[in-house]
HTML snippet that shows the backbone in 3Dmol.js (N, CA, C, O; Angstrom):
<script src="https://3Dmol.org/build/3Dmol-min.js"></script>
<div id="view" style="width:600px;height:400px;position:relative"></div>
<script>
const pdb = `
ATOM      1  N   UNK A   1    -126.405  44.642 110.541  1.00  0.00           N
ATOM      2  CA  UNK A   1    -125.421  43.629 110.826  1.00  0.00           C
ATOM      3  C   UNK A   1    -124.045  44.274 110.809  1.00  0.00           C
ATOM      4  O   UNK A   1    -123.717  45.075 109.934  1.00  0.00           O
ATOM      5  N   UNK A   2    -123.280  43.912 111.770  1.00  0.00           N
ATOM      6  CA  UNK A   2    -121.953  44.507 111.623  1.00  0.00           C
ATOM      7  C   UNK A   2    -121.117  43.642 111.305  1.00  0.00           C
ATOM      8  O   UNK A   2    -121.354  42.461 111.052  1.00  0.00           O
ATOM      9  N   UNK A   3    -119.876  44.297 111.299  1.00  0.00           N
ATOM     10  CA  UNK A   3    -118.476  42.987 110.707  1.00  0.00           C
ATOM     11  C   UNK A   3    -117.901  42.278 112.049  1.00  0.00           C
ATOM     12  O   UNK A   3    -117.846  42.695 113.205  1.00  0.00           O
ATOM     13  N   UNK A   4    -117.514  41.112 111.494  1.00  0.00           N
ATOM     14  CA  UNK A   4    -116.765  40.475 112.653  1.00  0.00           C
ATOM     15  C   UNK A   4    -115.821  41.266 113.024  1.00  0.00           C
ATOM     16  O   UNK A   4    -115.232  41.957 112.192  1.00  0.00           O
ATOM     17  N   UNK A   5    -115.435  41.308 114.696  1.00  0.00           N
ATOM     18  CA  UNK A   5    -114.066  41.999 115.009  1.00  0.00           C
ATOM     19  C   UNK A   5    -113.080  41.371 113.941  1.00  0.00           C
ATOM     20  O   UNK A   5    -113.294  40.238 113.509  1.00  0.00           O
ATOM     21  N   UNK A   6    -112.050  42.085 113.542  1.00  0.00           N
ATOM     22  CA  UNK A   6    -110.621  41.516 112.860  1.00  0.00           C
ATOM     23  C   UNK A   6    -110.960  41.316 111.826  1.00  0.00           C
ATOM     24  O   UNK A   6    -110.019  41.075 111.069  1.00  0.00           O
ATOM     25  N   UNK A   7    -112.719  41.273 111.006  1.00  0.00           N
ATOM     26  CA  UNK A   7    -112.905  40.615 109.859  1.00  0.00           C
ATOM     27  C   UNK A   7    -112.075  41.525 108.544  1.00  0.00           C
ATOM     28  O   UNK A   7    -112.223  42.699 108.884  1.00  0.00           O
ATOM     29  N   UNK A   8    -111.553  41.512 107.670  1.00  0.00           N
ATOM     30  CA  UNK A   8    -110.456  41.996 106.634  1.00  0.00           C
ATOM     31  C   UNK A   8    -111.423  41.935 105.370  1.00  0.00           C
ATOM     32  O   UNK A   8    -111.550  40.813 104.880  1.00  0.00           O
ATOM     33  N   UNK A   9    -111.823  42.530 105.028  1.00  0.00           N
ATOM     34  CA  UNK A   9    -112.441  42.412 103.607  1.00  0.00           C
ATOM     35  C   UNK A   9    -112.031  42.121 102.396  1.00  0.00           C
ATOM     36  O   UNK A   9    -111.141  42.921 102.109  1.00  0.00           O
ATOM     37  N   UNK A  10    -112.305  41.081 101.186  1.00  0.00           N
ATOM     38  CA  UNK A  10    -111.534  41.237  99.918  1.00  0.00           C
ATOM     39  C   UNK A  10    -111.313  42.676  99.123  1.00  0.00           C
ATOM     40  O   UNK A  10    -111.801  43.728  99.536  1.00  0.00           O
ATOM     41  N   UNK A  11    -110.859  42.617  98.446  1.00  0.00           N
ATOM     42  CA  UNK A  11    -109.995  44.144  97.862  1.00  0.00           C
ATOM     43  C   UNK A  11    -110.967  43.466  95.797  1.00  0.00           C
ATOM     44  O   UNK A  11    -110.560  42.584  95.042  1.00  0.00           O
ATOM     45  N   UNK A  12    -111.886  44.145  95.682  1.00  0.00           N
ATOM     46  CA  UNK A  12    -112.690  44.364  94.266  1.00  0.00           C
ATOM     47  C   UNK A  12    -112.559  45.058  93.231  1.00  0.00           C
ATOM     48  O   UNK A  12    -112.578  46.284  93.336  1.00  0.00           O
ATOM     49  N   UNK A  13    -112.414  44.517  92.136  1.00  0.00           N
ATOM     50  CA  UNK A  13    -112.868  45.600  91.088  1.00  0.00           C
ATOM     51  C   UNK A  13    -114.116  46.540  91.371  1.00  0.00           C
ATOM     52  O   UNK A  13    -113.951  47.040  92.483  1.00  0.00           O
ATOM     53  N   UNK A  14    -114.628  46.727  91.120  1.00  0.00           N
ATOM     54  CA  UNK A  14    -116.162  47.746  91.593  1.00  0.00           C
ATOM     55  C   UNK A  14    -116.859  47.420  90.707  1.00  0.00           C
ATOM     56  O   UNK A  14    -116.146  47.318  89.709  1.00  0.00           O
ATOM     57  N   UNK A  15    -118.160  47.123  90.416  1.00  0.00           N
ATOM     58  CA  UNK A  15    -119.395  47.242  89.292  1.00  0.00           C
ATOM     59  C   UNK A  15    -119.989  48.910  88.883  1.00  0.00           C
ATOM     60  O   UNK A  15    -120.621  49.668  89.618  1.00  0.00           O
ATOM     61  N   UNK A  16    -119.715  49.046  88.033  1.00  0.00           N
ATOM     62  CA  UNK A  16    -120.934  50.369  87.631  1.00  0.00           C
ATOM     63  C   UNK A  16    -122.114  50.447  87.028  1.00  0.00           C
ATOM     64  O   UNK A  16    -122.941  51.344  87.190  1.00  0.00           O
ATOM     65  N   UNK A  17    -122.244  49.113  86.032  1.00  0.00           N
ATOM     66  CA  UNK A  17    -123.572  49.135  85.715  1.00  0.00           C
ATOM     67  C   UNK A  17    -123.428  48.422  84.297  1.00  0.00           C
ATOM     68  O   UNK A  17    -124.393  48.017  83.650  1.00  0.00           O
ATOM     69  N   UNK A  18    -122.281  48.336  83.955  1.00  0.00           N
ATOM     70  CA  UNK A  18    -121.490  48.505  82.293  1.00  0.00           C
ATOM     71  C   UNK A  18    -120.901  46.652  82.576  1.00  0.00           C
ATOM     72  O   UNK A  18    -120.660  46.112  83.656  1.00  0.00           O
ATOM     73  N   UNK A  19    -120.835  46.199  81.506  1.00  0.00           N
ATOM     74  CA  UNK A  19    -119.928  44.815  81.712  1.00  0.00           C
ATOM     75  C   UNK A  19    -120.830  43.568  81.910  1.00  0.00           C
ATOM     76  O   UNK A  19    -121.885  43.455  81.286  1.00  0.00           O
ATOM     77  N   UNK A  20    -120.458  42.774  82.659  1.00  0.00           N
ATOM     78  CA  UNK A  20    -120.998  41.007  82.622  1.00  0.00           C
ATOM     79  C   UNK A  20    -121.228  40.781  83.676  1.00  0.00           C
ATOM     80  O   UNK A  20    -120.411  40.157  84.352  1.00  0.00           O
ATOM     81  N   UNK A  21    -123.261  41.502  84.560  1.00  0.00           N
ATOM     82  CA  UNK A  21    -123.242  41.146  85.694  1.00  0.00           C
ATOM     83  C   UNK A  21    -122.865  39.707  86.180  1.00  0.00           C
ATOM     84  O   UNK A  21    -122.163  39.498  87.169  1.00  0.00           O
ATOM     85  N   UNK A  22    -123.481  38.602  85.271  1.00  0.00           N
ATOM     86  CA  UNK A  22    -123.242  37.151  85.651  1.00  0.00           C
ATOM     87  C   UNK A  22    -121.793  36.858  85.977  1.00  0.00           C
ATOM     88  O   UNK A  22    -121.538  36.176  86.970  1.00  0.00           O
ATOM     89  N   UNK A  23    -120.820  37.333  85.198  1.00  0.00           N
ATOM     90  CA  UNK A  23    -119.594  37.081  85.232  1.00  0.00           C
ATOM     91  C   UNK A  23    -119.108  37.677  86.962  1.00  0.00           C
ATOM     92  O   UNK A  23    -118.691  37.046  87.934  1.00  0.00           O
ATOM     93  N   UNK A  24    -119.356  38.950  86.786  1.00  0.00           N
ATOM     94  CA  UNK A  24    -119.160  39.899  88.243  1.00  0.00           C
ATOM     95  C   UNK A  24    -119.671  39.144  89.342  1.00  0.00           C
ATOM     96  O   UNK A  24    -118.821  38.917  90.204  1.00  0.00           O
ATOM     97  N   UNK A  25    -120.599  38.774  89.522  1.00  0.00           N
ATOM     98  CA  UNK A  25    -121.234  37.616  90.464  1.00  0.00           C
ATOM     99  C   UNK A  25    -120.642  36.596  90.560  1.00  0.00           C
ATOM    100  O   UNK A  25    -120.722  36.032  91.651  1.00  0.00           O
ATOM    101  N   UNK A  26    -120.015  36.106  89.732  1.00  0.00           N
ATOM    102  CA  UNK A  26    -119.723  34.923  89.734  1.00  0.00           C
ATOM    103  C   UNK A  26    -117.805  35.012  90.399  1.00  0.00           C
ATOM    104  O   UNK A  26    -117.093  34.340  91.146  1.00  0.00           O
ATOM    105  N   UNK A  27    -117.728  35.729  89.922  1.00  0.00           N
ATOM    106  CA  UNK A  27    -115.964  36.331  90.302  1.00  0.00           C
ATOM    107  C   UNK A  27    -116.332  36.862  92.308  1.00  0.00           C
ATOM    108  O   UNK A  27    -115.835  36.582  93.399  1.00  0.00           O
ATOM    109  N   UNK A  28    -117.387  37.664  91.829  1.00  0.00           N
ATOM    110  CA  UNK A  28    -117.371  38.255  93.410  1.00  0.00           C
ATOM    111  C   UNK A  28    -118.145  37.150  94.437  1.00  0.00           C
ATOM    112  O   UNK A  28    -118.330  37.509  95.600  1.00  0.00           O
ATOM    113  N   UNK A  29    -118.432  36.297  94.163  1.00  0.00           N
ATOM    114  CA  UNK A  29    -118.845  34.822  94.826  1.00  0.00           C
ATOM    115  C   UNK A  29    -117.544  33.486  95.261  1.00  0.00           C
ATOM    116  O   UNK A  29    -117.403  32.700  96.198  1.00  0.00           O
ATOM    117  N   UNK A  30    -117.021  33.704  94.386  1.00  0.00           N
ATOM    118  CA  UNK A  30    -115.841  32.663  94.496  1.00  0.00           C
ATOM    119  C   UNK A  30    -114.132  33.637  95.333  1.00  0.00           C
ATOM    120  O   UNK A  30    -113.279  33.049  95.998  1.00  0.00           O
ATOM    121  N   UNK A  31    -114.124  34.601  95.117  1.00  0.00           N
ATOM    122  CA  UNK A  31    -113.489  35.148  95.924  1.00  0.00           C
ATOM    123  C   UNK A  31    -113.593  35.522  97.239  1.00  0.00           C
ATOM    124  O   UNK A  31    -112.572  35.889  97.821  1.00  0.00           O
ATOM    125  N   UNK A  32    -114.729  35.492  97.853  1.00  0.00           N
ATOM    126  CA  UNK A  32    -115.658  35.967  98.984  1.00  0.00           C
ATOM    127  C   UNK A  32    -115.476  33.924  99.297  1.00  0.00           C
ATOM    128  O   UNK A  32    -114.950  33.522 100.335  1.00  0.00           O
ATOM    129  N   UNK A  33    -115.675  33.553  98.891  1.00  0.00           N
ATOM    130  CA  UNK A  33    -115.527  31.695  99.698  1.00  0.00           C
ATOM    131  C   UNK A  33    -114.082  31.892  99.866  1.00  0.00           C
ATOM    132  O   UNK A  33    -113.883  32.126 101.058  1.00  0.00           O
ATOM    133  N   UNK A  34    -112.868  31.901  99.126  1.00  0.00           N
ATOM    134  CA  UNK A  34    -111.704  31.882  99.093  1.00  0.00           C
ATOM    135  C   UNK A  34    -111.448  32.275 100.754  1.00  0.00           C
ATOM    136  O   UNK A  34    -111.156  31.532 101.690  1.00  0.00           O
ATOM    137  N   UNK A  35    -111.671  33.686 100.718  1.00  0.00           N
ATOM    138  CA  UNK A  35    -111.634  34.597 101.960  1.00  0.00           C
ATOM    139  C   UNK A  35    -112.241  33.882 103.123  1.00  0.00           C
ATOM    140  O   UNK A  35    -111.650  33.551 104.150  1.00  0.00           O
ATOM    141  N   UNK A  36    -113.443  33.695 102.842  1.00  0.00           N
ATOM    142  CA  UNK A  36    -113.969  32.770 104.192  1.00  0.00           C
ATOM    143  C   UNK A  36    -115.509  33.982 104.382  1.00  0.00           C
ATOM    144  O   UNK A  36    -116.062  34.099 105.476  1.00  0.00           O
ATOM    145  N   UNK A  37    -115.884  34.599 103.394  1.00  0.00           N
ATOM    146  CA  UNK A  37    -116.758  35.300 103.656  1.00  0.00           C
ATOM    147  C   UNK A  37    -118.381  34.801 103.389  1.00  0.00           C
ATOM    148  O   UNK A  37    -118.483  34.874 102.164  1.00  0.00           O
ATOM    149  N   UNK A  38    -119.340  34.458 103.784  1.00  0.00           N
ATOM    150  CA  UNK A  38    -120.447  34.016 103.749  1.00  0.00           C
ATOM    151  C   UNK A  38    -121.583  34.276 103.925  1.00  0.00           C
ATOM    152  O   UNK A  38    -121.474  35.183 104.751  1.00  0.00           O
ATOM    153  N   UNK A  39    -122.837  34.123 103.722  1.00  0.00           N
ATOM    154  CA  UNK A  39    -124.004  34.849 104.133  1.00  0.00           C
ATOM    155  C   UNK A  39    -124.466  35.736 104.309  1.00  0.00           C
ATOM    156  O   UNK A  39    -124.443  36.489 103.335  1.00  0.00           O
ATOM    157  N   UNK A  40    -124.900  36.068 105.083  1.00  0.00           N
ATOM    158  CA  UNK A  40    -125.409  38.197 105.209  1.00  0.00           C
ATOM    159  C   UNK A  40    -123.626  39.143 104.872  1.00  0.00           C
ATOM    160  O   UNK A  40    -123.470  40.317 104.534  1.00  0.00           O
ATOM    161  N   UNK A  41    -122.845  38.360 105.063  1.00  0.00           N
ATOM    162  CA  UNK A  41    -121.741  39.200 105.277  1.00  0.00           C
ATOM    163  C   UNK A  41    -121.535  39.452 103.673  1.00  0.00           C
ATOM    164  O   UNK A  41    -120.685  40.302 103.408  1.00  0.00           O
ATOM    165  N   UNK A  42    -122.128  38.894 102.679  1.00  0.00           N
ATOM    166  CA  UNK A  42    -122.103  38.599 101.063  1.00  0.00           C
ATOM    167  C   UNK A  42    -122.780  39.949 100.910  1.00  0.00           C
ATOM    168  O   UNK A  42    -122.112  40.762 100.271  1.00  0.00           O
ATOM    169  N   UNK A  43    -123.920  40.354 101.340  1.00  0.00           N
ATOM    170  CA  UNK A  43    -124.492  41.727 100.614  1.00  0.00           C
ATOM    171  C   UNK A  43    -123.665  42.643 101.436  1.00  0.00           C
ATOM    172  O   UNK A  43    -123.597  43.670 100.761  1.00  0.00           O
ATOM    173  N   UNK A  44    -123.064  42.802 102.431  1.00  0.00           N
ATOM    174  CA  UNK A  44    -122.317  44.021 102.911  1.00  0.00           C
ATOM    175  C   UNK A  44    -121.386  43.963 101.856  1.00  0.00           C
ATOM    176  O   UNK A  44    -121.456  44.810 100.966  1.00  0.00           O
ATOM    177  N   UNK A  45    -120.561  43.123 101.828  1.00  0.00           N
ATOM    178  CA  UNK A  45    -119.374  43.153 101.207  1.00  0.00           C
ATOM    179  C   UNK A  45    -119.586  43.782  99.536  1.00  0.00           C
ATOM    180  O   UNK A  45    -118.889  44.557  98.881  1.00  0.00           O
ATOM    181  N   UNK A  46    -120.787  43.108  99.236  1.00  0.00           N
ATOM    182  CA  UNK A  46    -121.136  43.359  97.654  1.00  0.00           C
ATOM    183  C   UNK A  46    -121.125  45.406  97.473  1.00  0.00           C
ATOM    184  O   UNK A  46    -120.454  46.221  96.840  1.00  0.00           O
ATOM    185  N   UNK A  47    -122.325  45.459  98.479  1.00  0.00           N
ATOM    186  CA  UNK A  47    -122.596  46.535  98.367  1.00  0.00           C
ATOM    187  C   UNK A  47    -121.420  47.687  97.986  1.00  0.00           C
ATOM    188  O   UNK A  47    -121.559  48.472  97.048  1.00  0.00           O
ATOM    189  N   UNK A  48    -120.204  47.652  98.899  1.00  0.00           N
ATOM    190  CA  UNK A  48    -119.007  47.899  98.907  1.00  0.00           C
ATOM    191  C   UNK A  48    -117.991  48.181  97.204  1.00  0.00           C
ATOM    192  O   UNK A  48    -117.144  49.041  96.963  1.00  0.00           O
ATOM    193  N   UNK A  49    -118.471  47.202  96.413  1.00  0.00           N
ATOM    194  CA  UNK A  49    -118.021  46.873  95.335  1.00  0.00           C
ATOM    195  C   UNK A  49    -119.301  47.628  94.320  1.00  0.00           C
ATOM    196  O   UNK A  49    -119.453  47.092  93.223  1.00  0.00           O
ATOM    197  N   UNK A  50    -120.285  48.936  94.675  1.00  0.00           N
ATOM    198  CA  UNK A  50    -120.725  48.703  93.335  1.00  0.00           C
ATOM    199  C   UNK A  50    -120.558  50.624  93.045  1.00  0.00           C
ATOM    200  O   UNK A  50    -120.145  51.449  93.860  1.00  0.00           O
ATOM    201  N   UNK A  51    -120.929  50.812  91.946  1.00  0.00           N
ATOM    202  CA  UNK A  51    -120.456  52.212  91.749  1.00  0.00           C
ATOM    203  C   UNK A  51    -121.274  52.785  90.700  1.00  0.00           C
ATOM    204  O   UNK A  51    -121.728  52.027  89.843  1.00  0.00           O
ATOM    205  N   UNK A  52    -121.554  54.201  90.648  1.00  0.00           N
ATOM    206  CA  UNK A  52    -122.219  54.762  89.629  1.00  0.00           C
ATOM    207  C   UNK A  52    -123.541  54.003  89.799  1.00  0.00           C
ATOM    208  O   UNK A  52    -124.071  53.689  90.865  1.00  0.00           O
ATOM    209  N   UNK A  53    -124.041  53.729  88.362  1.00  0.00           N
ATOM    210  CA  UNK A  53    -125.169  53.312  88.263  1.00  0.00           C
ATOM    211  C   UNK A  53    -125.726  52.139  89.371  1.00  0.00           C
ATOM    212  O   UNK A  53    -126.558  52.357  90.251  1.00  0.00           O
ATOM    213  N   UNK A  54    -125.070  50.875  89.107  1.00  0.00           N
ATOM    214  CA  UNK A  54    -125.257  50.020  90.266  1.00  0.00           C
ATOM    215  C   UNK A  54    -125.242  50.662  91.474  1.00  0.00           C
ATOM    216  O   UNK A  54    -125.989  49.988  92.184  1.00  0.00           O
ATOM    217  N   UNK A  55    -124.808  51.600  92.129  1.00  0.00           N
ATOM    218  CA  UNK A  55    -124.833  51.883  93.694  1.00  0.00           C
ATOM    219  C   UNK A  55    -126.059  52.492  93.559  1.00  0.00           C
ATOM    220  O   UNK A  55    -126.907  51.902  94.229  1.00  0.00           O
ATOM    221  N   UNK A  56    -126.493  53.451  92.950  1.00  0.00           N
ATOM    222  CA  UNK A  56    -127.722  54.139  92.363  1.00  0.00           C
ATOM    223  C   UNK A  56    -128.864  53.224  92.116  1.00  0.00           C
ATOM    224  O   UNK A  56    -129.945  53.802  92.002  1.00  0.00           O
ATOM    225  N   UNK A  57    -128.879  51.920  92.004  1.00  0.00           N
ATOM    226  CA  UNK A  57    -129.916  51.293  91.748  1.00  0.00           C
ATOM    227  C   UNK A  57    -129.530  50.517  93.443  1.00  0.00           C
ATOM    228  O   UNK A  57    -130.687  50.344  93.828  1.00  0.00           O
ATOM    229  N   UNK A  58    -128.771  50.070  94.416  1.00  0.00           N
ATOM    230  CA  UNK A  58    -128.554  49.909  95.236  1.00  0.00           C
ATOM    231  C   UNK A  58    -129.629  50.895  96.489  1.00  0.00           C
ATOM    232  O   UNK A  58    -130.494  50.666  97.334  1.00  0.00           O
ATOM    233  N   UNK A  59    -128.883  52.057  95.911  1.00  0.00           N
ATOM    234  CA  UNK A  59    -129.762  52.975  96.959  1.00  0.00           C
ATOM    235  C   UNK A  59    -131.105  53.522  96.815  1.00  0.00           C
ATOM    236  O   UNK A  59    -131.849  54.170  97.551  1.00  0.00           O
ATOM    237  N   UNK A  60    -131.186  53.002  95.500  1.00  0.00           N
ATOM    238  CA  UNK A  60    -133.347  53.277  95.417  1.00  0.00           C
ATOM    239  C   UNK A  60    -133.864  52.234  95.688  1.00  0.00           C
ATOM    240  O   UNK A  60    -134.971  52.043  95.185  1.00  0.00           O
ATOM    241  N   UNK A  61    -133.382  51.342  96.425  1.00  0.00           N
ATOM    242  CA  UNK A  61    -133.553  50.164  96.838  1.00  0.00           C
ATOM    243  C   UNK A  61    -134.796  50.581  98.199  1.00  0.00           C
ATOM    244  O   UNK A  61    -134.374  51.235  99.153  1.00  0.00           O
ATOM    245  N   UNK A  62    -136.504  50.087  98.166  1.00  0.00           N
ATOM    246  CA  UNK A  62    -136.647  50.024  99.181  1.00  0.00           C
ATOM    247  C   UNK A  62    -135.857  49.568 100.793  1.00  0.00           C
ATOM    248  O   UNK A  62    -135.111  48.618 101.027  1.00  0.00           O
ATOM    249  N   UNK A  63    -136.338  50.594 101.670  1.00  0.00           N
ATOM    250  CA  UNK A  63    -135.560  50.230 102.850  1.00  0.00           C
ATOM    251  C   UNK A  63    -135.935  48.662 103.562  1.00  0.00           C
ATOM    252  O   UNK A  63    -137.032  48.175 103.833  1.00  0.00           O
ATOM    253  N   UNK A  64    -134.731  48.184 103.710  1.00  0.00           N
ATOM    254  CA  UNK A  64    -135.171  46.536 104.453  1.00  0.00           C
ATOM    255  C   UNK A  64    -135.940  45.808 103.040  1.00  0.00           C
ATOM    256  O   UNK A  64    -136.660  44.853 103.330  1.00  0.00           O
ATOM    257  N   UNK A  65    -135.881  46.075 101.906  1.00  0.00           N
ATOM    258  CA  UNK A  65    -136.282  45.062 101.357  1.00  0.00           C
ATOM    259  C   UNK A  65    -135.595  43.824 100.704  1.00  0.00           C
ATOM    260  O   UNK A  65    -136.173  42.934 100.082  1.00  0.00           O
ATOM    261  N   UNK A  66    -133.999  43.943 101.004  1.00  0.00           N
ATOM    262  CA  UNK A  66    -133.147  43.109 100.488  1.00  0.00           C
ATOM    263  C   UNK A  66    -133.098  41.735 102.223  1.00  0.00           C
ATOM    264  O   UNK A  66    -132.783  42.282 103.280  1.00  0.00           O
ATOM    265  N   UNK A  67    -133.272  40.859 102.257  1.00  0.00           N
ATOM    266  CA  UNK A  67    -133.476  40.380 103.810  1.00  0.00           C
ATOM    267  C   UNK A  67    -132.228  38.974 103.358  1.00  0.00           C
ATOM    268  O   UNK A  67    -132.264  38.091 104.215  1.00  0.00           O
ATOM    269  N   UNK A  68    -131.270  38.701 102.276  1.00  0.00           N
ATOM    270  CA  UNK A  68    -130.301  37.747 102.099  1.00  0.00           C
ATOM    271  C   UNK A  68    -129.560  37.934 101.004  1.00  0.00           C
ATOM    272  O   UNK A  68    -129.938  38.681 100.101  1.00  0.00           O
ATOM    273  N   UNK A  69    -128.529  37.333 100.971  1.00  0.00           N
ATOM    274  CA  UNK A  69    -127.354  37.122  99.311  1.00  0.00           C
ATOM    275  C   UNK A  69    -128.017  36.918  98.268  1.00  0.00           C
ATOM    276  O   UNK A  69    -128.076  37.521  97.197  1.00  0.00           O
ATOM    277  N   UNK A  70    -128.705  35.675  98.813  1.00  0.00           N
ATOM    278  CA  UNK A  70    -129.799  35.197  97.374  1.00  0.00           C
ATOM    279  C   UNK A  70    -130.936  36.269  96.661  1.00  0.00           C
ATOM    280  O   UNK A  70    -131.242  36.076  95.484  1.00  0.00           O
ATOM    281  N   UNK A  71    -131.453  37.232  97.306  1.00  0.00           N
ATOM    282  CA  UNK A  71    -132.398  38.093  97.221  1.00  0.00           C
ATOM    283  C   UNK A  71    -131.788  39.251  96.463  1.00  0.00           C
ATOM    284  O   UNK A  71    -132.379  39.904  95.603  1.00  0.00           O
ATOM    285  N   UNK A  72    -130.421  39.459  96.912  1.00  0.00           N
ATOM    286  CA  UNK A  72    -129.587  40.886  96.223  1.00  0.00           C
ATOM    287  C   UNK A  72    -129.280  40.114  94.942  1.00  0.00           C
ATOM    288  O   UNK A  72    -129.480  40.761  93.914  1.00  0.00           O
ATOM    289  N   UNK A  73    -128.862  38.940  94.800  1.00  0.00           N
ATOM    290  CA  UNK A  73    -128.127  38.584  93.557  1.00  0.00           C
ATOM    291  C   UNK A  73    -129.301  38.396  92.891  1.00  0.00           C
ATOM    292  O   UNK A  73    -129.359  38.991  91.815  1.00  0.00           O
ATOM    293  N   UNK A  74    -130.323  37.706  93.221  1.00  0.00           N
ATOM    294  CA  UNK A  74    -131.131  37.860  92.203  1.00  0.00           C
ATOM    295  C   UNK A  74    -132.159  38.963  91.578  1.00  0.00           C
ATOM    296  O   UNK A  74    -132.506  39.057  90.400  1.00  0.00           O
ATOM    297  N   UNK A  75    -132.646  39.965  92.947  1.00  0.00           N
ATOM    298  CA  UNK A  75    -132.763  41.283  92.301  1.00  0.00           C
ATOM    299  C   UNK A  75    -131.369  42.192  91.352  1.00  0.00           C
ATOM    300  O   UNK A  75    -131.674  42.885  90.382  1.00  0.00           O
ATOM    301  N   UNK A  76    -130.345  42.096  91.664  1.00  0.00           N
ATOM    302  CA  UNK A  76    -129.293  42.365  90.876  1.00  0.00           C
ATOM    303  C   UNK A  76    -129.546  42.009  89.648  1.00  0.00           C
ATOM    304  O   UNK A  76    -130.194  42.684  88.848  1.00  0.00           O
ATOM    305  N   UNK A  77    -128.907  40.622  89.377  1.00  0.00           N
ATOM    306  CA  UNK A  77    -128.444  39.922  88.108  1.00  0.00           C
ATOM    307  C   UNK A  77    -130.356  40.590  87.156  1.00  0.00           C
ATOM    308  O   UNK A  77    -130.206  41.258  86.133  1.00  0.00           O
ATOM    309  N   UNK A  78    -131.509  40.374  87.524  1.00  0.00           N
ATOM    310  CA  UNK A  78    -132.851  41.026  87.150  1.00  0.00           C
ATOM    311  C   UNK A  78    -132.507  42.193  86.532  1.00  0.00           C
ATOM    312  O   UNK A  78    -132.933  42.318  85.384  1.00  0.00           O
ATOM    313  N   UNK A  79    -131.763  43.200  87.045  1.00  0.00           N
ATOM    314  CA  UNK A  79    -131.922  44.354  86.513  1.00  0.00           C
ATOM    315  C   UNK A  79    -130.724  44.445  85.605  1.00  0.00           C
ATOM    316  O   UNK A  79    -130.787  45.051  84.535  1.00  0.00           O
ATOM    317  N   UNK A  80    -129.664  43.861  86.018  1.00  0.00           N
ATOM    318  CA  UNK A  80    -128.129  44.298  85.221  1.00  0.00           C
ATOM    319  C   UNK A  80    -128.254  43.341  84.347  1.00  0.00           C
ATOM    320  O   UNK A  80    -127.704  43.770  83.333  1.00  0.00           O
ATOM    321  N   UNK A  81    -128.637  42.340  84.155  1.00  0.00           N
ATOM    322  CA  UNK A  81    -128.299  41.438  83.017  1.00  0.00           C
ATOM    323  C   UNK A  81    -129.588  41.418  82.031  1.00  0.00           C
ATOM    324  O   UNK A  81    -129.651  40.727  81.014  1.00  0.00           O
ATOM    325  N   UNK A  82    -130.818  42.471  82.596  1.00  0.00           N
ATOM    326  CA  UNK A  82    -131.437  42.280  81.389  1.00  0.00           C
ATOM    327  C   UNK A  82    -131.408  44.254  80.319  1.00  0.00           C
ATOM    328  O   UNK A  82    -131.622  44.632  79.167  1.00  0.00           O
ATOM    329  N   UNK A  83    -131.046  44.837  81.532  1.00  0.00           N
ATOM    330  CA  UNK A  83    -130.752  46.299  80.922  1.00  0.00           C
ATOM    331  C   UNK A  83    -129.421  46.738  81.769  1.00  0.00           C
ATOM    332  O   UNK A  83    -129.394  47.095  82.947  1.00  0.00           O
ATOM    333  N   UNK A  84    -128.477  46.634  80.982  1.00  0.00           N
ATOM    334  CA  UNK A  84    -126.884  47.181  81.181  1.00  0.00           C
ATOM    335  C   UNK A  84    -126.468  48.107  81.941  1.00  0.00           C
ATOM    336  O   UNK A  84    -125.522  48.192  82.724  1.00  0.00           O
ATOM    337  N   UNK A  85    -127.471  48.951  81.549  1.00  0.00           N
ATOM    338  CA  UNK A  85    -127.014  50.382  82.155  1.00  0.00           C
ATOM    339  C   UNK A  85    -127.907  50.982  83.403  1.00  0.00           C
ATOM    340  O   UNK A  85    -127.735  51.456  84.527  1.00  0.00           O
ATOM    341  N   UNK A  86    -128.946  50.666  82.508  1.00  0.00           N
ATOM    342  CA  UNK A  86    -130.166  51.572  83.382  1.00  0.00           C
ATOM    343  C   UNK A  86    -131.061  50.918  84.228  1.00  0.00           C
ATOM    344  O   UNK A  86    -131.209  49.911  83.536  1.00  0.00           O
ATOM    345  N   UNK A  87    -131.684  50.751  85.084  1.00  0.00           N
ATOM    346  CA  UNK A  87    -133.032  50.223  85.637  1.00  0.00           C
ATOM    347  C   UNK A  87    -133.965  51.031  86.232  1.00  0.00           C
ATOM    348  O   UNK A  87    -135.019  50.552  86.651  1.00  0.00           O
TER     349      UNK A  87
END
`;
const viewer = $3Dmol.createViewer("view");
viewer.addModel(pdb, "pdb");
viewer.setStyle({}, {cartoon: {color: "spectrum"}});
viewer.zoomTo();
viewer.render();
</script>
């Protein structure tokens, strides 16, 4: 999926793996509506925002197995909110 022409992205703190996935979700959900950002355009954008460990658990990510927002946040929040650091 690509970006809309002209589309402008929000500007993030980054996730690493450390901190309050629920909280992070919840911040990076309500800022992304603010913007006007929605749907598939939610895991590009996320992806964008994660670092260290989280991008690392991002990219051992079977290929094509993430297929919506709902699917990343909840494989996400699964791994970060029940082990902090590692998965």
């Amino acid at each position: 999926m690509s970006m809309p022409h002209g589309y402008q992205p929000s500007k993030f703190q980054q996730f690493d793996g450390k901190g309050n996935p629920k909280q992070y979700v919840a911040h990076f959900i309500k800022t992304c509506e603010t913007a006007g950002t929605r749907g598939d355009l939610l895991v590009k954008q996320f992806v964008r925002t994660l670092k260290r460990n989280a991008f690392d658990w991002y990219t051992n990510l079977e290929p094509e197995s993430i297929d919506s927002w709902e699917q990343l946040e909840r494989d996400f929040l699964n791994c970060f909110y029940s082990t902090p650091t590692y998965c």
